[in-house]
Biopython code that builds the backbone (N, CA, C, O; Angstrom):
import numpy as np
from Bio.PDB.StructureBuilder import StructureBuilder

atoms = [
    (1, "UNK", "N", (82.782, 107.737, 96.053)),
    (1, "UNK", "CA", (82.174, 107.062, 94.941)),
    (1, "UNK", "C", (81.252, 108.055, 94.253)),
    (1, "UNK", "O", (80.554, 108.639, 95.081)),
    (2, "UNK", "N", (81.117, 108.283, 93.489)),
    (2, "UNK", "CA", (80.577, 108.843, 91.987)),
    (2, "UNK", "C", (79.317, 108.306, 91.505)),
    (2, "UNK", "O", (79.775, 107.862, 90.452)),
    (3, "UNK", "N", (78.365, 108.069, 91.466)),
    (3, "UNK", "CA", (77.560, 107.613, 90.934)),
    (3, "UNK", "C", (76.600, 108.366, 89.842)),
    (3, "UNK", "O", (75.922, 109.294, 90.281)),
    (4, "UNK", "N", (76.498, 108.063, 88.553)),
    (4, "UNK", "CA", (75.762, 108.965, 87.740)),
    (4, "UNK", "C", (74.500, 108.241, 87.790)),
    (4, "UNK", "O", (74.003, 108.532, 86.702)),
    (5, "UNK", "N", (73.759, 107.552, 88.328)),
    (5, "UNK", "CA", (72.318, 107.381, 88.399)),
    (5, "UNK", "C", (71.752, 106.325, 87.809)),
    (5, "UNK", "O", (70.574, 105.980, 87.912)),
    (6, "UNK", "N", (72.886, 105.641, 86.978)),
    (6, "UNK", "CA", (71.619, 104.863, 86.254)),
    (6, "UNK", "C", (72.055, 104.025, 85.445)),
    (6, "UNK", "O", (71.654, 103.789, 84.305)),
    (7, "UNK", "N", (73.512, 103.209, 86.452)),
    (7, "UNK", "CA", (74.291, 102.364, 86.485)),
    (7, "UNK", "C", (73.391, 101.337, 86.819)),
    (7, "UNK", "O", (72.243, 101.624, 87.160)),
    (8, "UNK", "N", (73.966, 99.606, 86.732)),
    (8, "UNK", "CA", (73.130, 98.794, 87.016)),
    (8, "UNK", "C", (73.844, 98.286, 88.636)),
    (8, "UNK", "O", (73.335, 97.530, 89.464)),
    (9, "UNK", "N", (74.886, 98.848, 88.687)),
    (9, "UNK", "CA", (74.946, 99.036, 90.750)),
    (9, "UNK", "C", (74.292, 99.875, 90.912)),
    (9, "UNK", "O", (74.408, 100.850, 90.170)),
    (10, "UNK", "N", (73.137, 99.866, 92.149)),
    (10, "UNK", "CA", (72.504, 100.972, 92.782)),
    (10, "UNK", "C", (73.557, 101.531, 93.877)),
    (10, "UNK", "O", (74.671, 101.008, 93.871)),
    (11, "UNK", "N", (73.340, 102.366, 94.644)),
    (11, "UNK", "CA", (73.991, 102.812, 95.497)),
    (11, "UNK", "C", (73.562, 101.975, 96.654)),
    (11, "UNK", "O", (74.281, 101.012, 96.921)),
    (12, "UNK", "N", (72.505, 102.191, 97.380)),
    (12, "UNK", "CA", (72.108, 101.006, 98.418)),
    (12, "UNK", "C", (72.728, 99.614, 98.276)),
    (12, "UNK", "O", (73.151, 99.246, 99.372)),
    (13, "UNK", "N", (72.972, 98.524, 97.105)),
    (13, "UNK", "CA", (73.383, 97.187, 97.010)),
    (13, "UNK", "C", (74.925, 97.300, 96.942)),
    (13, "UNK", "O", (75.626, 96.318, 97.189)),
    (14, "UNK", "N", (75.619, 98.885, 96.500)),
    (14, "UNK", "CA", (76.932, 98.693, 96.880)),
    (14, "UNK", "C", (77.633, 99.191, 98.507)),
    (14, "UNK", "O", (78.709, 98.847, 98.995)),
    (15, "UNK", "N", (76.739, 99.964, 98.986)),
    (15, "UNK", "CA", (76.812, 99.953, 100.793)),
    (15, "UNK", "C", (76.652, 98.590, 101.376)),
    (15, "UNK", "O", (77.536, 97.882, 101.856)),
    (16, "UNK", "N", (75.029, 98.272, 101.221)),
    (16, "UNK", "CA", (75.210, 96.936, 102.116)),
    (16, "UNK", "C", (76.486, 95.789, 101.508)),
    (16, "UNK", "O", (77.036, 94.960, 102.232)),
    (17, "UNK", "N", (76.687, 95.921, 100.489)),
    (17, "UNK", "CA", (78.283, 94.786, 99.730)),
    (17, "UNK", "C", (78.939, 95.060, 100.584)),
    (17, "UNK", "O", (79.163, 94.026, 101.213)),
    (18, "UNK", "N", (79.680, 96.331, 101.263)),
    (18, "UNK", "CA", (80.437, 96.914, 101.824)),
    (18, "UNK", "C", (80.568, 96.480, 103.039)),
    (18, "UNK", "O", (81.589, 95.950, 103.478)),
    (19, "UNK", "N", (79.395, 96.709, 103.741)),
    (19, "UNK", "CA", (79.022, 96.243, 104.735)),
    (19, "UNK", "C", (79.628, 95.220, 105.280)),
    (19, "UNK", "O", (80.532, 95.106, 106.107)),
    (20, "UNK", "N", (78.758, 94.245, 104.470)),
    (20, "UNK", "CA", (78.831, 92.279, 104.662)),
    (20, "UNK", "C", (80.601, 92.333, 104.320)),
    (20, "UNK", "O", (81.406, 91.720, 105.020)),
    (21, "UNK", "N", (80.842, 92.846, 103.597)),
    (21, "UNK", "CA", (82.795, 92.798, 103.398)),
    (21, "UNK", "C", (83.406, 93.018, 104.435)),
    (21, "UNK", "O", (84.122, 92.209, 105.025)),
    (22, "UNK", "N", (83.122, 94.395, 104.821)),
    (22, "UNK", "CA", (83.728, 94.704, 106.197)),
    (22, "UNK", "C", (82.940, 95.271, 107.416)),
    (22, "UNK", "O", (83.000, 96.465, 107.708)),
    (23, "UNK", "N", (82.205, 94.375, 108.110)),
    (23, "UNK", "CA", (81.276, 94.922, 108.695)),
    (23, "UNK", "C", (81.677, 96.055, 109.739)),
    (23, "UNK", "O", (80.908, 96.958, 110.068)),
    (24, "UNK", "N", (82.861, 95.913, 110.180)),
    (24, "UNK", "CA", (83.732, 96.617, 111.298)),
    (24, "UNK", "C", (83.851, 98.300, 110.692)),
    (24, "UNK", "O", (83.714, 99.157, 111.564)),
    (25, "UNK", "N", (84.042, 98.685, 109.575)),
    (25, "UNK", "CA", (84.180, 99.847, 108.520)),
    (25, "UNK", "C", (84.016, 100.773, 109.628)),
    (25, "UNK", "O", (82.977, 100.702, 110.284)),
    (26, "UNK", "N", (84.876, 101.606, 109.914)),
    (26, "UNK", "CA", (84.544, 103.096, 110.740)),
    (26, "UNK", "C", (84.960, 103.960, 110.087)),
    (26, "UNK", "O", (85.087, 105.015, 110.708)),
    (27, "UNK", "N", (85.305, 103.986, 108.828)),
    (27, "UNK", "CA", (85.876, 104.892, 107.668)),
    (27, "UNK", "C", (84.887, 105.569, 106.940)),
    (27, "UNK", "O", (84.113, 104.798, 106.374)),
    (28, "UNK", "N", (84.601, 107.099, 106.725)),
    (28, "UNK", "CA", (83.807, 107.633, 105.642)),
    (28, "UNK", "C", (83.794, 107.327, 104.396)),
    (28, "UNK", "O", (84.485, 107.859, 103.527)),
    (29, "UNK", "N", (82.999, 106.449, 104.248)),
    (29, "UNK", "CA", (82.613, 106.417, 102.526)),
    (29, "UNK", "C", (81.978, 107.202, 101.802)),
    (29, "UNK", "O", (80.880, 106.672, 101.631)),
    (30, "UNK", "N", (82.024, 108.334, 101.172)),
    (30, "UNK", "CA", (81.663, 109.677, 100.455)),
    (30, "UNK", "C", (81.249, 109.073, 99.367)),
    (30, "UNK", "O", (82.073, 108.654, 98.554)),
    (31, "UNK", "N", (79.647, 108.901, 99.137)),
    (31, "UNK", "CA", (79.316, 108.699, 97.972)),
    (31, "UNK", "C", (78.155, 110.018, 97.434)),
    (31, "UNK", "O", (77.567, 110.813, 98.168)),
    (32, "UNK", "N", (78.096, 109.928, 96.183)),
    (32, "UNK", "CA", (77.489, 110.867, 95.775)),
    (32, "UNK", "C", (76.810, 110.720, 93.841)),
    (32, "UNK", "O", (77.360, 110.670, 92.741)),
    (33, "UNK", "N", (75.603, 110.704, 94.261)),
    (33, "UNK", "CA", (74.802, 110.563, 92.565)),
    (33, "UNK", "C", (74.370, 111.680, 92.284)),
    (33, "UNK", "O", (73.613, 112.479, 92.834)),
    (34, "UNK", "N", (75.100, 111.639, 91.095)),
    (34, "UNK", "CA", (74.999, 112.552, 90.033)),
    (34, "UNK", "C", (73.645, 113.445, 89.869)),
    (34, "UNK", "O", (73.558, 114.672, 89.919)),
    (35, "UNK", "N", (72.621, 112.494, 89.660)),
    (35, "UNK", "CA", (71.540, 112.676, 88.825)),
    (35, "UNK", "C", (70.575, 113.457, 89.925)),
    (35, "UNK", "O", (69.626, 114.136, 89.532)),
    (36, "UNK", "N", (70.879, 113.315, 91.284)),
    (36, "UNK", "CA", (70.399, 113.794, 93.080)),
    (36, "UNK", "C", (70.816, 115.298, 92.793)),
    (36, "UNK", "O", (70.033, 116.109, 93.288)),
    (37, "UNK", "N", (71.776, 115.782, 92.166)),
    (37, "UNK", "CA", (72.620, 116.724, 93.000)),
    (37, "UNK", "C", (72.504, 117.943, 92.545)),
    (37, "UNK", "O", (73.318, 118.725, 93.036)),
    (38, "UNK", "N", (71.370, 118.623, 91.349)),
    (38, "UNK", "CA", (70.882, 119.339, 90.877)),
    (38, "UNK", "C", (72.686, 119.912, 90.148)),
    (38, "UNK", "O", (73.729, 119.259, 90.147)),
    (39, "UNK", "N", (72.464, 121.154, 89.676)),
    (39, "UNK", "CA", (73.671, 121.416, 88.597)),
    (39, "UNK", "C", (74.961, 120.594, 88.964)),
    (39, "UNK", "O", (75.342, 119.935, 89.932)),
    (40, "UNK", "N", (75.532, 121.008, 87.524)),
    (40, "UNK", "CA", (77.105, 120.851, 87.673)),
    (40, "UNK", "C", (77.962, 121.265, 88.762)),
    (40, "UNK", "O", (78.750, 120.585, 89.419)),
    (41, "UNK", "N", (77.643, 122.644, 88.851)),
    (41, "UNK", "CA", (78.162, 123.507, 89.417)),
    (41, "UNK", "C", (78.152, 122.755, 91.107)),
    (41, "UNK", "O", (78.995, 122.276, 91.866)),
    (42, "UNK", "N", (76.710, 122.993, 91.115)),
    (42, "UNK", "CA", (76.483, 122.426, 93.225)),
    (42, "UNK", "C", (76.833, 121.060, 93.484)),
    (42, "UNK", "O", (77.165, 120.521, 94.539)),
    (43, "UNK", "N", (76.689, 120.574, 92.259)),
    (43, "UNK", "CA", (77.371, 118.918, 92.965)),
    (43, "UNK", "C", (79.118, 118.798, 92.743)),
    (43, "UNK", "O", (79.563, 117.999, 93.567)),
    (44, "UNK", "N", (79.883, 119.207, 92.118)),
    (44, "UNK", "CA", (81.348, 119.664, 92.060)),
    (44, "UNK", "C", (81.473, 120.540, 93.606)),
    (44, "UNK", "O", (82.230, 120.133, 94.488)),
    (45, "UNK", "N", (80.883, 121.401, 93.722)),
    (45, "UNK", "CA", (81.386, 122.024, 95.184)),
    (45, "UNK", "C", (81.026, 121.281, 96.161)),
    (45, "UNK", "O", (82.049, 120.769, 96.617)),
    (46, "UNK", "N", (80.266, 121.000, 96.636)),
    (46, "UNK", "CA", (79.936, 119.765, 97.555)),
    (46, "UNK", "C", (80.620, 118.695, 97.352)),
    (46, "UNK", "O", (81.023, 118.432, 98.485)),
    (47, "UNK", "N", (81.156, 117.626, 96.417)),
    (47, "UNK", "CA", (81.916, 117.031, 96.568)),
    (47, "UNK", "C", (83.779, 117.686, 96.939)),
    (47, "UNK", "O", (84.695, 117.145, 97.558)),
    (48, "UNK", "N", (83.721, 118.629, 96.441)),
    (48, "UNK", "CA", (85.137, 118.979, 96.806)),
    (48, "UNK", "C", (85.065, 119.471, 97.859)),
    (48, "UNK", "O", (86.175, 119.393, 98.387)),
    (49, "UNK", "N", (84.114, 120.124, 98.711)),
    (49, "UNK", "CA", (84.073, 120.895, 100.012)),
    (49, "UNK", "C", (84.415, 119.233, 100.812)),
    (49, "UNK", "O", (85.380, 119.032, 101.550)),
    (50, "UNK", "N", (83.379, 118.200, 100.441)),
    (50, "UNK", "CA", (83.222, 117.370, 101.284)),
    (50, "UNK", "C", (84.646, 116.275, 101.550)),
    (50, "UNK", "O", (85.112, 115.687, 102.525)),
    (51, "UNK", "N", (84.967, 116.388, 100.225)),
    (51, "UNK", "CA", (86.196, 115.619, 99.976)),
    (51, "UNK", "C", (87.516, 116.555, 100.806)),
    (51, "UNK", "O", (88.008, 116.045, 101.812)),
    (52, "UNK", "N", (87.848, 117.432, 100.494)),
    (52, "UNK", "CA", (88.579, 118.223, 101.692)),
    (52, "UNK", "C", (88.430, 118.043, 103.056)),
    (52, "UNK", "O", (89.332, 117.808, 103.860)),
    (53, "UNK", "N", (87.058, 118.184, 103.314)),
    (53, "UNK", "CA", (86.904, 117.794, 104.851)),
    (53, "UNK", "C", (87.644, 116.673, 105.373)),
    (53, "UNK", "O", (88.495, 116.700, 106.262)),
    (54, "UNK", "N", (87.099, 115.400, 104.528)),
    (54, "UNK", "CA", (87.365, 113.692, 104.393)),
    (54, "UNK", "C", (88.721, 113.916, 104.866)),
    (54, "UNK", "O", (89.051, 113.718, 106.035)),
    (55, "UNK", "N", (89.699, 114.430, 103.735)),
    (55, "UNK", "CA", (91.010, 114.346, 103.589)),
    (55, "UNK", "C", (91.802, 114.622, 105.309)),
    (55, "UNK", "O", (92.408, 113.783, 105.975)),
    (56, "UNK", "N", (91.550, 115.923, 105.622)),
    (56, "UNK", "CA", (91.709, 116.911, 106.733)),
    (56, "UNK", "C", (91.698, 115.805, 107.691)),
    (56, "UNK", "O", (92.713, 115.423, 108.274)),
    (57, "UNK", "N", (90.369, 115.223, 107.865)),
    (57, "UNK", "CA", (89.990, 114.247, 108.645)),
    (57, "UNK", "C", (90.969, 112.766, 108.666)),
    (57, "UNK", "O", (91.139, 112.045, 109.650)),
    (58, "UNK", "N", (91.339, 112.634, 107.769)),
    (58, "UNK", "CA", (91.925, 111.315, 107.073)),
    (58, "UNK", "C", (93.761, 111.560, 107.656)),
    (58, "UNK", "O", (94.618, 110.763, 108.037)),
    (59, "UNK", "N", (93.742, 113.000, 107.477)),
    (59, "UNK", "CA", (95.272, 112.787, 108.383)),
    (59, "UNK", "C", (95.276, 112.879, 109.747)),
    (59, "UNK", "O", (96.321, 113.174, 110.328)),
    (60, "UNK", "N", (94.241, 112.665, 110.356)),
    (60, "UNK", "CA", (94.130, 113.297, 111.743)),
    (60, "UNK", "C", (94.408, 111.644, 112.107)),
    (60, "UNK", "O", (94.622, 111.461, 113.305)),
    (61, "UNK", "N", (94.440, 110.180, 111.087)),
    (61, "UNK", "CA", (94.319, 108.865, 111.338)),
    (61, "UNK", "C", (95.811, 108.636, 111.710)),
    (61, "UNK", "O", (96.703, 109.042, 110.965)),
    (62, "UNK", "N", (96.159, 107.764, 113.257)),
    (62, "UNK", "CA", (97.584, 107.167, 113.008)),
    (62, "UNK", "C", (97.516, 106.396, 111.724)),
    (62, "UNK", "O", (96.440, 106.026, 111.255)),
    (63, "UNK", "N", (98.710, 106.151, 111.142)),
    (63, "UNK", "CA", (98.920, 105.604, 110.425)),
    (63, "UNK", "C", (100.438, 104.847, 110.788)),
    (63, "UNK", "O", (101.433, 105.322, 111.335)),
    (64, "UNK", "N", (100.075, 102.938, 110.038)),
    (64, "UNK", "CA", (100.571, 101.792, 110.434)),
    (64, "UNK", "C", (101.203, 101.352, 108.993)),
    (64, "UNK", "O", (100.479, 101.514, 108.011)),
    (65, "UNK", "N", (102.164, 100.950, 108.854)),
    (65, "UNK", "CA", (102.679, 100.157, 108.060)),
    (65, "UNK", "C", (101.708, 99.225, 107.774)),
    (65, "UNK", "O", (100.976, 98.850, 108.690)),
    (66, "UNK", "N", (101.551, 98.712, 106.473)),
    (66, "UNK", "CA", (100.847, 97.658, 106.196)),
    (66, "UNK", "C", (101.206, 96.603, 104.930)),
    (66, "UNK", "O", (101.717, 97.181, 103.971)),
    (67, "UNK", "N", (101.093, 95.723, 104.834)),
    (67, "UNK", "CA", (101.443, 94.789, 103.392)),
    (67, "UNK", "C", (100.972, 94.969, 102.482)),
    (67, "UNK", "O", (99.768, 94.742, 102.602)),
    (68, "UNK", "N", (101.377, 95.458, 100.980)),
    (68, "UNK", "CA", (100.726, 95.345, 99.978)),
    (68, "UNK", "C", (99.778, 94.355, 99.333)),
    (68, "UNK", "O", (99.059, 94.483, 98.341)),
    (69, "UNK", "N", (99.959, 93.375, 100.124)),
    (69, "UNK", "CA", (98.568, 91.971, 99.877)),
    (69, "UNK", "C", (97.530, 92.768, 100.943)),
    (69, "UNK", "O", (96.406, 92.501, 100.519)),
    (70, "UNK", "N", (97.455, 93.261, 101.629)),
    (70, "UNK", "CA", (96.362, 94.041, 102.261)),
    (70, "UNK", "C", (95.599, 94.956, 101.263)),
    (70, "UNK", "O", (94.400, 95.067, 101.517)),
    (71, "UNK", "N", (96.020, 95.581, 100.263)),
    (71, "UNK", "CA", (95.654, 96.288, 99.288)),
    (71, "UNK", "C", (94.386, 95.942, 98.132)),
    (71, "UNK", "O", (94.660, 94.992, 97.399)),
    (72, "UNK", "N", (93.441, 96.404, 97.961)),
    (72, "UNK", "CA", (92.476, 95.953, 97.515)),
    (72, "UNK", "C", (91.799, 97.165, 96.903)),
    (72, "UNK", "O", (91.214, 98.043, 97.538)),
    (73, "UNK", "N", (92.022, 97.073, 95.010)),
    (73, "UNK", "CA", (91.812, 97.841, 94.233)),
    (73, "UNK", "C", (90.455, 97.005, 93.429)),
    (73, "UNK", "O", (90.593, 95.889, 92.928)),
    (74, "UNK", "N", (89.274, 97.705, 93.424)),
    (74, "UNK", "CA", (88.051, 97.315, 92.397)),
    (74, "UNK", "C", (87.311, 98.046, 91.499)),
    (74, "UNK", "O", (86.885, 99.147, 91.847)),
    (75, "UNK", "N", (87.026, 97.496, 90.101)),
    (75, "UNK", "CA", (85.919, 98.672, 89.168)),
    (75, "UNK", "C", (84.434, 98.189, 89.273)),
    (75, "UNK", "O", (84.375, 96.981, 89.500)),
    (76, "UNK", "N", (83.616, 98.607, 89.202)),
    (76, "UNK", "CA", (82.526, 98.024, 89.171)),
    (76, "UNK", "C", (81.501, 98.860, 87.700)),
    (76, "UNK", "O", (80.621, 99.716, 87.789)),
    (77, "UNK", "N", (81.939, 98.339, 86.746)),
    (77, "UNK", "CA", (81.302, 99.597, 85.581)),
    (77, "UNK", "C", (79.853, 98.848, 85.458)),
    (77, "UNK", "O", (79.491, 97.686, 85.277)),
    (78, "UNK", "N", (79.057, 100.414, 85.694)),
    (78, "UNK", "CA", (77.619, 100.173, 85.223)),
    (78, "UNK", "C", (77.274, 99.661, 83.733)),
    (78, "UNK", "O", (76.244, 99.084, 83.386)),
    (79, "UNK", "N", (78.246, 99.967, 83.032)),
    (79, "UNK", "CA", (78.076, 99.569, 81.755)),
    (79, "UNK", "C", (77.082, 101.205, 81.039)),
    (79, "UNK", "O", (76.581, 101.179, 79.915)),
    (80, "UNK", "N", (77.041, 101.798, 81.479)),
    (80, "UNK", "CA", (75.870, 103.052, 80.619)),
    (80, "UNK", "C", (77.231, 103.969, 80.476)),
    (80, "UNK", "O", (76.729, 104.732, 79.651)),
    (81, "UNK", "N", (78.201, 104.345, 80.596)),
    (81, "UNK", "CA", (79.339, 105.079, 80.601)),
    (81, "UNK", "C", (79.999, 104.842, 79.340)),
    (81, "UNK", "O", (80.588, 103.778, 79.529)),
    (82, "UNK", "N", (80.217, 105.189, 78.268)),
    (82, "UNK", "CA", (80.956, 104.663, 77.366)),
    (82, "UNK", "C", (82.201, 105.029, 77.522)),
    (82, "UNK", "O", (83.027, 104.374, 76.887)),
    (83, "UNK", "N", (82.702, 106.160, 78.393)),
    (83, "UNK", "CA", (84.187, 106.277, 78.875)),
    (83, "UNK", "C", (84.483, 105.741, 79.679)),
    (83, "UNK", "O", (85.156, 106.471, 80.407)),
    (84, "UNK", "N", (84.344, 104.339, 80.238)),
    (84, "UNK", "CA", (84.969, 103.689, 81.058)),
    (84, "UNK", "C", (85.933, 103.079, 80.620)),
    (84, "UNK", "O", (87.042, 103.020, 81.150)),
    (85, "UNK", "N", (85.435, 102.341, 79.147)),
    (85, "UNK", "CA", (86.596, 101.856, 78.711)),
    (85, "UNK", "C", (87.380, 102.615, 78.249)),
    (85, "UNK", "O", (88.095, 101.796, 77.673)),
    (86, "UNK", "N", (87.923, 103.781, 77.995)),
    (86, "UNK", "CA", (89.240, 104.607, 78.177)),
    (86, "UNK", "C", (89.619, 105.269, 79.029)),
    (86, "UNK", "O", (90.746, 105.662, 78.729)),
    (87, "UNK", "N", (89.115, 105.873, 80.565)),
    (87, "UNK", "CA", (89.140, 106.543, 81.225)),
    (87, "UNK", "C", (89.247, 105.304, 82.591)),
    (87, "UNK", "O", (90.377, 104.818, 82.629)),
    (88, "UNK", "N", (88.709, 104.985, 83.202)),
    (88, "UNK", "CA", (88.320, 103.799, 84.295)),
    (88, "UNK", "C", (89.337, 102.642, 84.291)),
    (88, "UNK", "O", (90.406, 102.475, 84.879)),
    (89, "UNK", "N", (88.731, 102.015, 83.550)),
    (89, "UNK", "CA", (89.326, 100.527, 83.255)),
    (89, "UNK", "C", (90.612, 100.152, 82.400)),
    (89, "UNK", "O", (91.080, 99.021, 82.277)),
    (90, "UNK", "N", (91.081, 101.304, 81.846)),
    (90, "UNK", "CA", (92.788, 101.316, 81.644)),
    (90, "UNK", "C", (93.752, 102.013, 82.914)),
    (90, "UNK", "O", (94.822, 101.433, 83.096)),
    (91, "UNK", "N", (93.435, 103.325, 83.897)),
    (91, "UNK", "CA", (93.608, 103.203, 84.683)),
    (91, "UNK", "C", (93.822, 101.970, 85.677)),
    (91, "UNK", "O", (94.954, 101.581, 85.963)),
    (92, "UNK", "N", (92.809, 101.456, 86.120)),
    (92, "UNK", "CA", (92.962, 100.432, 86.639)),
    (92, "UNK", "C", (94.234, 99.370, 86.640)),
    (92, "UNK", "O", (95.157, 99.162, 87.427)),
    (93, "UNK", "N", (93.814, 98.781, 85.324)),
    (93, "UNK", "CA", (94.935, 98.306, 85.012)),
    (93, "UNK", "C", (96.316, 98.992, 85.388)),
    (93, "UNK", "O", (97.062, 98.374, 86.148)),
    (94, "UNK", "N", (96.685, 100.185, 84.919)),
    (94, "UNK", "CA", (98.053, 100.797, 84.814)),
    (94, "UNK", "C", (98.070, 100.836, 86.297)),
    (94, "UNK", "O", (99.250, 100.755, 86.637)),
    (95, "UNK", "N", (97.453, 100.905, 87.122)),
    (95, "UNK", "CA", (97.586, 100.947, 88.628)),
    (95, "UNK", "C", (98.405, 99.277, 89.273)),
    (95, "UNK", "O", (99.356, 98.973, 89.993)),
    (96, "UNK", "N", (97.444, 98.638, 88.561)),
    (96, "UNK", "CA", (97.700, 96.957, 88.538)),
    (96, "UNK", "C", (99.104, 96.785, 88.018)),
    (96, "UNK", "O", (100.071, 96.395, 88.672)),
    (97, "UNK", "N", (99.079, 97.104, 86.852)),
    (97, "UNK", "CA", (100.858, 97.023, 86.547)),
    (97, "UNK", "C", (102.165, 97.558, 87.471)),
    (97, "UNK", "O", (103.334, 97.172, 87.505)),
    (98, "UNK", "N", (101.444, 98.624, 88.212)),
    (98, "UNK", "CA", (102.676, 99.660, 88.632)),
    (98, "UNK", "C", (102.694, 98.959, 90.149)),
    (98, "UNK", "O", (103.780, 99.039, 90.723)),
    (99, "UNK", "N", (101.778, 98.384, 90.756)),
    (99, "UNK", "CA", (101.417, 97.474, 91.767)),
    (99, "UNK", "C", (102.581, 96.403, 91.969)),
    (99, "UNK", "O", (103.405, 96.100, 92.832)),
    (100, "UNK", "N", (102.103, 95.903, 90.401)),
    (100, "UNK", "CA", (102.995, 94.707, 90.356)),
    (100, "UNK", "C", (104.405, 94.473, 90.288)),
    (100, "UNK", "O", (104.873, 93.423, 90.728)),
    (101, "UNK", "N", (105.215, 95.474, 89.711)),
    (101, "UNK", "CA", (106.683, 96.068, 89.801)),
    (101, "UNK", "C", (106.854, 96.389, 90.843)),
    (101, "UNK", "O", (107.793, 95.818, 91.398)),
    (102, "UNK", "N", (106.094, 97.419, 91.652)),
    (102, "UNK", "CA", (106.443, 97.959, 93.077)),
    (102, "UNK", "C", (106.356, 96.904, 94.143)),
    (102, "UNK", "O", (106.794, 97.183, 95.259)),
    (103, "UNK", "N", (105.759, 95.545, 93.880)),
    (103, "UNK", "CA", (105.670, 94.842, 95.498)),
    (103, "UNK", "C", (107.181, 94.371, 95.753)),
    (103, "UNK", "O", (108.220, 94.110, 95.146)),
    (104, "UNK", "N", (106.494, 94.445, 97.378)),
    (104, "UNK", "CA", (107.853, 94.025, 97.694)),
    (104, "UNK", "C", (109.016, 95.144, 98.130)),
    (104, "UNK", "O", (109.831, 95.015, 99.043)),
    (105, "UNK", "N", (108.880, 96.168, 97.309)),
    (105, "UNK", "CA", (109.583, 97.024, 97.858)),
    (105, "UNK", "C", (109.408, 98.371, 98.902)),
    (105, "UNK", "O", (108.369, 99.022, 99.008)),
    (106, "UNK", "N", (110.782, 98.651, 99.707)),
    (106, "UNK", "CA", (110.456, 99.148, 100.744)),
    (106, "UNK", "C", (109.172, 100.372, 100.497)),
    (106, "UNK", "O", (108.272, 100.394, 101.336)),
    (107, "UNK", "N", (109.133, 101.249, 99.470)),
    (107, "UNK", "CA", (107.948, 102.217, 99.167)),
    (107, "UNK", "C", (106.631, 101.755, 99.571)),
    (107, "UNK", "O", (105.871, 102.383, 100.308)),
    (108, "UNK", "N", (106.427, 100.723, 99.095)),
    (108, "UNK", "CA", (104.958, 100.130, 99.346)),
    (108, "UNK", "C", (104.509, 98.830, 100.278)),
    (108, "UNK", "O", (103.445, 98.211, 100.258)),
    (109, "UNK", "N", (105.872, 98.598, 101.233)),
    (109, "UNK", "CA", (105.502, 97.230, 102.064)),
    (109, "UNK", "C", (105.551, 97.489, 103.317)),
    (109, "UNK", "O", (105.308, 96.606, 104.140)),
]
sb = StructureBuilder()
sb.init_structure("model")
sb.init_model(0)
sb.init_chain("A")
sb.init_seg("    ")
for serial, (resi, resn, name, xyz) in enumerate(atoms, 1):
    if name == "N":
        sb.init_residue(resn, " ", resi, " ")
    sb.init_atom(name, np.array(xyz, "f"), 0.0, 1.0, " ", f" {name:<3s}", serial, name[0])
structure = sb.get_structure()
């Protein structure tokens, strides 16, 4: 998660959400604000150093067949972003569409 600072989700009220959702969670959630992370430069390498790690880590997981109703895609726009609505929240959607053609079939069930 991404956070530029000064969204009206804080970072703390979207962990504990998380939480109370799935209290069981043993999965790394990599979050990271923007506005914390001094330059461009050091917060891009740290997220990609960290995100590599994640990944590395992330195949080391068996992995299980699962149902596409198990699947659970969300936006949460701070609203201070004015590229959400072209960047974010049409994504989304096009994810939602391609979701919706693909269930059911062997690729994604």
């Amino acid at each position: 998660m991404l956070s530029l600072g000064c969204q009206n989700l804080q970072i703390q009220i979207f962990k504990d959400a998380l939480k109370a959702i799935n209290p069981k969670l043993n999965r790394p959630v990599l979050v990271y604000e923007q506005q914390m992370m001094g330059t461009v430069d050091e917060m891009l390498t740290k997220i990609i150093k960290e995100s590599f790690d994640a990944i590395r880590r992330a195949n080391e997981i068996e992995r299980k067949p699962a149902p596409l109703s198990a699947l659970k895609i969300g936006l949460e726009c701070g609203g201070s972003d004015g590229f959400s609505g072209i960047s974010a929240n049409p994504l989304l959607g096009r994810v939602s569409d391609l979701l919706s053609v693909l269930k059911g079939t062997a690729v994604l069930s």
